[in-house]
N, C-alpha and C positions, 0 to 999 in steps of 0.2 A: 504494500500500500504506500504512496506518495504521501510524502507529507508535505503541505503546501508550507513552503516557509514565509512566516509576520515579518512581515513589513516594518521597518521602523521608522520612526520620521525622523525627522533629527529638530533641535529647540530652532532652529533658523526658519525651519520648514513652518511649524506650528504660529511661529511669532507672524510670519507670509502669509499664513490663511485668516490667523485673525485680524489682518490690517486689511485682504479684502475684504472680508465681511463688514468690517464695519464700516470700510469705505463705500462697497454698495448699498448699506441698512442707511447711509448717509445719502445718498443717490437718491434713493426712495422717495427719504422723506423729504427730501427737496424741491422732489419731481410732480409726487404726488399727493403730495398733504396742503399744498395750497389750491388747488383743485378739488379737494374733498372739503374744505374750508368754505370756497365760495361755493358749492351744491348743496352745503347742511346751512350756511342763510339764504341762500334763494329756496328751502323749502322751510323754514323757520319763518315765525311770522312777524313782522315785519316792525311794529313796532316794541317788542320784546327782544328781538337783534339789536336795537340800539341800545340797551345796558352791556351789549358786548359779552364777551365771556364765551360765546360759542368756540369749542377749538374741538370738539369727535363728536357730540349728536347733538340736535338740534333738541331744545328746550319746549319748545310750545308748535307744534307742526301747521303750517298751511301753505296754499298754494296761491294765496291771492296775487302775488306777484307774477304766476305764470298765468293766471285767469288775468291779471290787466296785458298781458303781452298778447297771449291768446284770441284774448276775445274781441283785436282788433281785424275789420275785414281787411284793412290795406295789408295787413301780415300774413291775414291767411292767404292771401293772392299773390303775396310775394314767395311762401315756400313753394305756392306749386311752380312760380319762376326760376326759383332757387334749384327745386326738384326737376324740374325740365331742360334746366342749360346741364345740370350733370349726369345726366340721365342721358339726353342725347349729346352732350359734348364730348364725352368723355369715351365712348367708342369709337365715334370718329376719327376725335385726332390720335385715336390710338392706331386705327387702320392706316389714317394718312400717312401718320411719321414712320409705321413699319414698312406702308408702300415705296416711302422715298427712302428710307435705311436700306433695303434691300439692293438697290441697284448701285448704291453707292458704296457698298459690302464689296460688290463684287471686282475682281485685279482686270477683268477682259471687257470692264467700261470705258468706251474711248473719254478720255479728258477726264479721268475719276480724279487724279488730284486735282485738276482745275476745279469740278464742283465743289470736290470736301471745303479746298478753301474758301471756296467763293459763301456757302452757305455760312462758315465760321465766322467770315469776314460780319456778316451780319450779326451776328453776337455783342461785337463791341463798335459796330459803328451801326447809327441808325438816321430814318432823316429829319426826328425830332417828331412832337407831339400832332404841330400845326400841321405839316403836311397828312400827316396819318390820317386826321380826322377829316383833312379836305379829301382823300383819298375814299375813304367809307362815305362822307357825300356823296360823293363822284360817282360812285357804284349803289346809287340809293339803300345805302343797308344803316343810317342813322334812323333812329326810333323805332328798331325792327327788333325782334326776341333773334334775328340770327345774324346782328350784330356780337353776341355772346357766344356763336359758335365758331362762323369762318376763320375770323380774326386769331381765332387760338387753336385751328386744328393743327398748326405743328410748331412745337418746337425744338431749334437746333442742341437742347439739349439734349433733351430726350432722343432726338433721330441718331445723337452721336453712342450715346448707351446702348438705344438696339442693333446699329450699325456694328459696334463693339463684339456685341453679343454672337453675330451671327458671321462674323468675320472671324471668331472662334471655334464654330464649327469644321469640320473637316473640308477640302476640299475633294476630296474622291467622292464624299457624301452625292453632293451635286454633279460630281462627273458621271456618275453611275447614275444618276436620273434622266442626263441627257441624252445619254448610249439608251438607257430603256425607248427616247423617243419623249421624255416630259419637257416642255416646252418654261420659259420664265414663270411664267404664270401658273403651271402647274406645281412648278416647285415650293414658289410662293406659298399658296393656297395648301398646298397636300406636306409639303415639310420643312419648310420657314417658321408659319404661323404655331404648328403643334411644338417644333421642336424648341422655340423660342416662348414658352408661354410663361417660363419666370419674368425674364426683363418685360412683357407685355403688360402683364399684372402689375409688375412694379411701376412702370410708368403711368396705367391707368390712375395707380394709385395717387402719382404726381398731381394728374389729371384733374382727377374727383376733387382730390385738395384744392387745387386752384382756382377751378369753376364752382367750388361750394362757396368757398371765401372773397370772391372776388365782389366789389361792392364800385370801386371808385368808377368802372368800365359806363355801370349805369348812371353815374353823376354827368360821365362825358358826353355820351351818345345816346343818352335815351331823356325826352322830357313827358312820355306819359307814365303817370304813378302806376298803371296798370303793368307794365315791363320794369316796375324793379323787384329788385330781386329780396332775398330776405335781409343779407346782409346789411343791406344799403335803408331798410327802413330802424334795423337795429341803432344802427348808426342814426336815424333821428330820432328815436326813444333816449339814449344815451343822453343823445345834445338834448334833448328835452328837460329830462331829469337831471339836468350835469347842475342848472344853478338850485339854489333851495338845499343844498346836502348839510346843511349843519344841524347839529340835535334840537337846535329851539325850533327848528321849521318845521321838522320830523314828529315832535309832540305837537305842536301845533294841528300837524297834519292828522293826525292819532285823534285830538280832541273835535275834529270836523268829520271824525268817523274814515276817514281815508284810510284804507288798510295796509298804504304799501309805501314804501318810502326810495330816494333815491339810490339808496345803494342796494336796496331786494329787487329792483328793477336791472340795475347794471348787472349783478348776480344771477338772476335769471336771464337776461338776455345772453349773458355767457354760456352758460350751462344749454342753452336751449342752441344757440349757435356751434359749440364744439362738440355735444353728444352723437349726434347722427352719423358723423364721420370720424368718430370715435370706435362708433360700434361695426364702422366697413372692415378699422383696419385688422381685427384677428380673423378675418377671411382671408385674405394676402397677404399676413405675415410669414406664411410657411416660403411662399416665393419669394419677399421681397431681398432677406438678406442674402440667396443664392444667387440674385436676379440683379440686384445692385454691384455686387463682386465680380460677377462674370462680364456685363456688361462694360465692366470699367478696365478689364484688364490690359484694353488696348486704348487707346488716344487717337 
């Protein structure tokens, strides 16, 4: 019989793990105790948060604070705008940017360095706001829901990551699809798209983030309230509630039966703007960190 020989650690080793530990139990609660912080007063009532003292459960529970964010129609019309630019924006410019990574992948592109660069080039030189927005005139798409889409189906970052990704694949892979007789587009389509679905995922994930979050786009290009988006109305709940935040206004507010105060408003509006896309990311977390390493290992 074998006897499996213990392990010893040595005092160096031991003194090493407990400086990670407590360096990550540090990470934690840095990370995530000020987020748990602002969700136990946006559901804490609102003016019993003003003596303060909340720091792990909420003392007195209510929701009046999401029922005033809630229960306005301009909000609710803006998450289904919010809900619809990431919803459809976010496959698109996923397709787009894999449709143009693909070709820019491959060494038997005529002028492939000219493209790579010329796209790069546009990363750090641009032609400024004013043109941009004459430009979306120009092509009637100001005050349109798909001003939120075209404008961001790709970017040269993201095209450089899947670009990356599938420039790491083998090249006999693809030789042996063309000997079968599969054409660019079959390749694409039947084993680009499946074999690349980590950096896909991970970029969508870019995606979703940026077209959930993005608010100023609707300040520039859109002037009907019915085309913005959620963010862009939080943003004027905020600006709403930003003057009046001192505790005489807040009691004041309390003795006029007003249930909600400026800072269970900001608190909920946080909460109600970063949970949704809170809860996408441990659906693409298994891809993302395979999908971000791979993709990057080339430039």
């Amino acid at each position: 019989m074998k006897r499996h020989k213990k392990i010893t650690r040595t005092p160096g080793e031991w003194v090493l793990d407990i400086v990670k530990v407590v360096f990550l139990a540090f990470v934690v609660v840095v990370t995530v105790y000020p987020f748990w912080n602002i969700f136990i007063i946006s559901i804490n009532d609102a003016t019993d948060a003003i003596r303060g003292g909340l720091y792990f459960l909420p003392r007195k529970l209510s929701l009046s604070s999401y029922a005033e964010i809630l229960g306005r129609s301009t909000f609710l019309a803006s998450i289904k705008v919010s809900v619809g630019r990431t919803l459809i924006g976010t496959p698109i410019a996923v397709l787009v940017t894999a449709m143009l990574a693909y070709p820019l992948s491959r060494k038997d592109l005529v002028g492939r360095k000219f493209w790579n660069l010329l796209f790069v080039f546009t990363m750090y030189f641009g032609g400024g706001l004013v043109p941009y927005y004459m430009v979306l005139k120009g092509i009637h798409m100001l005050n349109t829901f798909w001003v939120f889409i075209f404008p961001m189906m790709m970017s040269v970052y993201n095209m450089i990551l899947i670009r990356s990704y599938i420039e790491s694949m083998p090249d006999s892979l693809f030789e042996a699809a063309k000997i079968d007789g599969a054409n660019d587009l079959v390749v694409f389509v039947k084993m680009v798209i499946p074999l690349s679905k980590p950096i896909l995922m991970t970029v969508a994930l870019f995606v979703a983030i940026n077209q959930w979050n993005s608010w100023f786009d609707a300040y520039l290009y859109t002037s009907d309230q019915a085309l913005k988006p959620m963010q862009s109305i939080l943003v004027e709940i905020l600006n709403q509630y930003q003057t009046g935040a001192s505790t005489s206004q807040a009691m004041s507010n309390a003795k006029a039966g007003v249930t909600v105060t400026p800072d269970s408003i900001r608190m909920a509006a946080t909460m109600v703007a970063t949970l949704p896309i809170i809860m996408v990311y441990p659906f693409v977390q298994k891809y993302f960190v395979k999908g971000i390493m791979l993709g990057a290992v080339k430039g």
